[in-house]
C-alpha positions in Angstrom: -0.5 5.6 -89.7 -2.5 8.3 -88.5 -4.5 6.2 -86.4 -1.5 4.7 -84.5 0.0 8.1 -83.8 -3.3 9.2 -82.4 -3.9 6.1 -80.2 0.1 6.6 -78.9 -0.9 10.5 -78.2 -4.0 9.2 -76.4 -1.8 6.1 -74.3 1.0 9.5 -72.9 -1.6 12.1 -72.3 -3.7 9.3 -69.7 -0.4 7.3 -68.6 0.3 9.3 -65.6 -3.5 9.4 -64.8 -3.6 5.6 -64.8 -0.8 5.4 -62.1 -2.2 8.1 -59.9 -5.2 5.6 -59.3 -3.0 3.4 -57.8 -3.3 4.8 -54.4 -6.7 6.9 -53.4 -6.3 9.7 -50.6 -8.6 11.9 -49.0 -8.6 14.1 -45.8 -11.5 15.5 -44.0 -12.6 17.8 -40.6 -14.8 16.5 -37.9 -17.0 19.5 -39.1 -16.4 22.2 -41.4 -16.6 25.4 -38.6 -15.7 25.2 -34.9 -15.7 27.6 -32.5 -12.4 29.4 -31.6 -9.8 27.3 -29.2 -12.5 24.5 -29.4 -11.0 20.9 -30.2 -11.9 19.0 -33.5 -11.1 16.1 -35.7 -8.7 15.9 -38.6 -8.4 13.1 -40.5 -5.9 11.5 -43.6 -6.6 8.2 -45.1 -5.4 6.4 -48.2 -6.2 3.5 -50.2 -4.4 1.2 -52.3 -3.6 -2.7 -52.7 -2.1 -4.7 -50.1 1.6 -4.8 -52.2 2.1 -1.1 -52.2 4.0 1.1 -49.5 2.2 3.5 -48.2 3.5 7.1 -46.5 1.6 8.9 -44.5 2.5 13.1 -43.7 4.2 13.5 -40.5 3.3 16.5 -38.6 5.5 18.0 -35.8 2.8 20.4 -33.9 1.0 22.3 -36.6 -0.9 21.3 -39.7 -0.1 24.8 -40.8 0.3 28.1 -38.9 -3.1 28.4 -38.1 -4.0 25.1 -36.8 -2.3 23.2 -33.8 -1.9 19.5 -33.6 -3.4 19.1 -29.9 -2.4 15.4 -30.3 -2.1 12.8 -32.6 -3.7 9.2 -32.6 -2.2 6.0 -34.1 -2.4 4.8 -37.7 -5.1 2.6 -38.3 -4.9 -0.2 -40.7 -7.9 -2.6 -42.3 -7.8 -4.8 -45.2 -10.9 -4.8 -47.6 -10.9 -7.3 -50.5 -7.3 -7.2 -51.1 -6.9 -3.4 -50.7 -5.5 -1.4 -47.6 -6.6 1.5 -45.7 -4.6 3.4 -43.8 -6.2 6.6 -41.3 -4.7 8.5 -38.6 -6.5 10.8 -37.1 -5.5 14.1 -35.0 -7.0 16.7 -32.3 -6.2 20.2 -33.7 -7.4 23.2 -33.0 -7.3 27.0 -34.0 -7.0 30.1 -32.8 -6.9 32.6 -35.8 -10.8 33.7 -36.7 -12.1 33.2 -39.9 -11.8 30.7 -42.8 -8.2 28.8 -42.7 -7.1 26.6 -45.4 -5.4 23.6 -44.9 -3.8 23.1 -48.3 -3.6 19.4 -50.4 -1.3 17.2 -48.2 1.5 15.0 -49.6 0.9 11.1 -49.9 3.9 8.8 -50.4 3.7 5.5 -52.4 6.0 2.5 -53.4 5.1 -0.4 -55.8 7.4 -2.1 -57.4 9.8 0.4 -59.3 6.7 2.9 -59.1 7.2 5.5 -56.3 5.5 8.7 -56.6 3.3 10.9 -54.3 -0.4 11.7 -54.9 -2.2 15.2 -52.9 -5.4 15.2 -50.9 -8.1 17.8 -51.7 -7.8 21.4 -50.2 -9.8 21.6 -46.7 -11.1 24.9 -45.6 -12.4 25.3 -42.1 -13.8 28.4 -40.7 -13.3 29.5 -37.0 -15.9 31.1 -35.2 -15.2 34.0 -32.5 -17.4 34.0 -29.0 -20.0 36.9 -29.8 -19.6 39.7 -27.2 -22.8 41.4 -25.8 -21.4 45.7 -26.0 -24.9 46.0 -23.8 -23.5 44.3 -21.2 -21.1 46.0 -18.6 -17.7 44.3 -18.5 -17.7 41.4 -16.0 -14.8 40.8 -13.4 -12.2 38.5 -14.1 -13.1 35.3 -12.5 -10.6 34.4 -8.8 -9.3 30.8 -9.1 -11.0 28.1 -8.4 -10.5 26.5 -5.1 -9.4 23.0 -5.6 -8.7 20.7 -2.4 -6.0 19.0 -1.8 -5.8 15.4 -3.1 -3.7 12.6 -1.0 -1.8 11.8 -4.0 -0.3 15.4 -3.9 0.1 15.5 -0.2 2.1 12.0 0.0 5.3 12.1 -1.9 5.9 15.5 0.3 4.8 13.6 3.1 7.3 10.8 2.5 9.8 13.0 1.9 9.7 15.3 4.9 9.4 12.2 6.9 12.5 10.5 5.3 14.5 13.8 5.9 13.0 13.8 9.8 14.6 9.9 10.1 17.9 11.1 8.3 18.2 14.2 10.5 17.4 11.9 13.4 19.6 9.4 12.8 22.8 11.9 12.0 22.0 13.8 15.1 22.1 10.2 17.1 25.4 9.5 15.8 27.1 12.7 16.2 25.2 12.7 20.5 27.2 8.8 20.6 30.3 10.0 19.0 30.7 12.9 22.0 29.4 10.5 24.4 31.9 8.0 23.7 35.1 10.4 23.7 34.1 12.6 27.2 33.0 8.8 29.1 34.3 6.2 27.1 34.1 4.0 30.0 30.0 3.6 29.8 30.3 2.1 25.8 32.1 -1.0 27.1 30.4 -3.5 27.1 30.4 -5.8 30.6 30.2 -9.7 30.1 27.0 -11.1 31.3 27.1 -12.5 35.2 26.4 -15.9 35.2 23.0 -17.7 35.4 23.7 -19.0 39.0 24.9 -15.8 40.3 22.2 -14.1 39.0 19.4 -16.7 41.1 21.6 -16.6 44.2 21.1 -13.3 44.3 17.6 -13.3 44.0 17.0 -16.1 46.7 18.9 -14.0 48.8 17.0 -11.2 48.4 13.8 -13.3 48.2 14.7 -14.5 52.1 15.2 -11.3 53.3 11.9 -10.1 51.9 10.4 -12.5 54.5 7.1 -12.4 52.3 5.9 -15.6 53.8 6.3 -13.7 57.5 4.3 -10.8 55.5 1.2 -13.2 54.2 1.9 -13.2 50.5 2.1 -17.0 50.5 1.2 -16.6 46.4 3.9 -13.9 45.6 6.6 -16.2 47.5 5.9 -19.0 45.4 5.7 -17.0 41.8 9.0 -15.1 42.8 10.5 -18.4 44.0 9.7 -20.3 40.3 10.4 -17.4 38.7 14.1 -17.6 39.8 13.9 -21.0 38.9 12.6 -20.9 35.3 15.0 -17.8 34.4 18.1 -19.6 35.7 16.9 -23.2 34.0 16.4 -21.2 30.8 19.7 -19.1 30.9 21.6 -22.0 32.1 20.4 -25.1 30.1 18.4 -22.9 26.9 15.1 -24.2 28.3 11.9 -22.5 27.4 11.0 -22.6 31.0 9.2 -18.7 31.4 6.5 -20.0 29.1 6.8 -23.8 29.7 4.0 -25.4 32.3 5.9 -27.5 35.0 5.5 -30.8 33.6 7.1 -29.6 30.1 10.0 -28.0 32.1 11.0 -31.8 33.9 10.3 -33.2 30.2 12.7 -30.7 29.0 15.1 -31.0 31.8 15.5 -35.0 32.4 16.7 -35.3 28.7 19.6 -33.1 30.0 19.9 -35.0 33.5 18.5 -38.0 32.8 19.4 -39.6 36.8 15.5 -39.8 38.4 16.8 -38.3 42.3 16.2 -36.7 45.1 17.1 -33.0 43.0 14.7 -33.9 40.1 12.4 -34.8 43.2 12.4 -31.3 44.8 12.5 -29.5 41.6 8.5 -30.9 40.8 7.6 -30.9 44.2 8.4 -27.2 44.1 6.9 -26.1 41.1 4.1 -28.1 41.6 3.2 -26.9 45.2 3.8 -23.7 43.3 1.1 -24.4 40.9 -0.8 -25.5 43.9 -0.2 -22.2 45.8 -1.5 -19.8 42.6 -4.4 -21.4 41.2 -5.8 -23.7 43.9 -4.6 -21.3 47.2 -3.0 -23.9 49.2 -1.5 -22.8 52.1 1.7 -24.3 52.7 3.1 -23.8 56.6 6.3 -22.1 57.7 8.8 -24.9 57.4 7.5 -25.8 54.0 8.3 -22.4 52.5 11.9 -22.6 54.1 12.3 -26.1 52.9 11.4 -24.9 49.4 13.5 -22.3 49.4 16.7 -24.2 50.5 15.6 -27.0 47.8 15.8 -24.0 45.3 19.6 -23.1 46.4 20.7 -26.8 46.4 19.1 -27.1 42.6 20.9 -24.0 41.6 24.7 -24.9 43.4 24.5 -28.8 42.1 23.0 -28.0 38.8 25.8 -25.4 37.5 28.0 -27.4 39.0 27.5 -30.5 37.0 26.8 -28.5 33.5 28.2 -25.3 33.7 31.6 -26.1 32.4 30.6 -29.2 30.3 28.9 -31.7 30.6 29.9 -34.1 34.1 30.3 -37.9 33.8 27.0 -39.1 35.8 29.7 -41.2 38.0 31.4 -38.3 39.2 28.1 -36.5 40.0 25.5 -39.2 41.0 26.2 -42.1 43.3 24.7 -45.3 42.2 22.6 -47.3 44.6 21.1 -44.2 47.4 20.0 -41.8 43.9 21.2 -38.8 46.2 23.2 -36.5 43.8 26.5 -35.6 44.8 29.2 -32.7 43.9 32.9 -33.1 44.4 34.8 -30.7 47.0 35.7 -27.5 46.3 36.1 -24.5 47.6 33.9 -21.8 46.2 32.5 -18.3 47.1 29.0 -17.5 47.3 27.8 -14.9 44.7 26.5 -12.3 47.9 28.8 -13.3 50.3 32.5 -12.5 51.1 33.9 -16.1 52.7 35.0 -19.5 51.3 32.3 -21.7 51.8 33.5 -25.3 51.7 31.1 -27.5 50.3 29.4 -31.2 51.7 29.9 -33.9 50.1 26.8 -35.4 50.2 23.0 -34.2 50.9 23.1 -35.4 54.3 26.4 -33.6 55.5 24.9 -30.6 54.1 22.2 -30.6 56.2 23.3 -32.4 59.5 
């Protein structure tokens, strides 16, 4: 009986030992003095099998009034042979001299319907202070230390002073059109467009009375007179013609007047004499310039004619058997000029 009392005694007084082997903790400095201020290691691991629940301390900013938490690194996990390791490791540091304890920290654990909490050992660290020379005089403070200025600083200011510039701008335009538009209200309406043909008759006009031919610029003449052309082909009939060559310009223009006459005729023999005159200097005479000239008028005046208001039935516009093109009479008033001007019927009552 005595024997069974003393092996029940001996089962209570190691019980609670037993189940504090369950989980193994530890914690541990990088070294065991550091210098004052200067960074170091701290470290907190714990053992146990891979079933039990395991709590490490959490720290806010201090470990304890003498030691800062500088910052704190993830826990760390590894398996071993069916146990579990957990570490987490934090940068402290300290700035009280001397020898500073860090007392045993607390260890939470859960297995099964076993939850308790096991200690680590007491750390003591000792904190060195800089030795100061008394034979030495007192140095100066030390002025700052000239840093340059790096583009990353420099550019969000610069972005922003630039976006305030364009805002400051842009108000400042508004505002300058807002007063414009209430003391001359008149200069913000907008004027429709002249037409294309007005627009070349003017030009031709004012080409004639240049009298460049008379002058000797034979090669100006010619890149004024298919100028006009090209601008009022491409305004009129939405033909690339300003960067078109002359043969892509009668491509473009016979799909839209598709008759093969004497106005399709004088419309390459002027651009090509044109071509001619610029790159290969031929020297067209007097009558030849005037003759081009007055083929340029009759292309303008036939051509909006026939597609400025839709397009024209090619029996009202083209006769059938001569090929000559042909434009119903009207009276109509020319762009620079202040008189009706009745128009022929045909080519050769225009010119007779």
């Amino acid at each position: 009986m005595r024997s069974v009392i003393a092996i029940l005694t001996l089962l209570l007084i190691l019980g609670p030992r037993a189940e504090a082997q369950v989980v193994t903790v530890k914690s541990s400095f990088g070294s065991d003095s550091v210098m004052l201020g200067e960074h170091l290691k701290y470290t907190i691991s714990a053992c146990a099998g891979e079933d039990v629940w395991i709590g490490l301390p959490e720290y806010s900013d201090t470990i304890t009034s003498e030691i800062e938490i500088i910052e704190a690194g993830p826990i760390d996990t590894v398996f071993v042979a069916g146990q579990r390791t957990l570490s987490r490791d934090y940068l402290v540091a300290s700035f009280s001299p001397g020898w500073n304890t860090v007392p045993p920290q607390p260890v939470a654990f859960n297995t099964g319907e076993l939850a308790d909490t096991v200690y680590t050992t007491a750390q003591l660290l000792t904190v060195l202070s800089p030795r100061v020379d008394t034979a030495q005089a007192i140095m100066p403070i030390k002025p700052p230390v000239n840093t340059p200025v790096s583009l990353a600083e420099v550019l969000p200011w610069a972005l922003a002073g630039y976006g305030a510039l364009l805002l400051f701008t842009l108000v400042a335009a508004l505002i300058w059109i807002r007063r414009q538009r209430e003391r001359a209200p008149e200069q913000f309406i907008v004027k429709p467009l002249e037409p294309a043909h007005v627009i070349a008759f003017r030009e031709l006009e004012k080409l004639r009375k240049e009298n460049l031919t008379g002058k000797g610029a034979i090669k100006e003449y010619y890149t004024r007179l298919t100028w006009i052309i090209r601008g009022y082909m491409a305004r009129q009939f939405d033909i690339h013609a300003l960067e078109s060559t002359t043969r892509e310009i009668i491509e473009a223009f016979s799909v839209r007047y598709k008759e093969r006459n004497g106005l399709m005729d004088s419309l390459e023999q002027l651009l090509m004499l044109a071509d001619l005159v610029k790159f290969a200097k031929e020297a067209p005479s007097q009558e030849e310039n005037e003759r081009h000239l007055q083929h340029a008028e009759d292309f303008v005046e036939k051509t909006y004619r026939m597609f400025g208001d839709g397009e024209a039935d090619a029996e009202d516009t083209v006769t059938g058997e001569s090929g000559e093109g042909r434009v119903p009479e009207m009276n109509t008033k020319h762009p620079d000029r202040d008189e009706i001007v009745v128009e022929p019927k045909n080519r050769e009552e225009r010119h007779g």
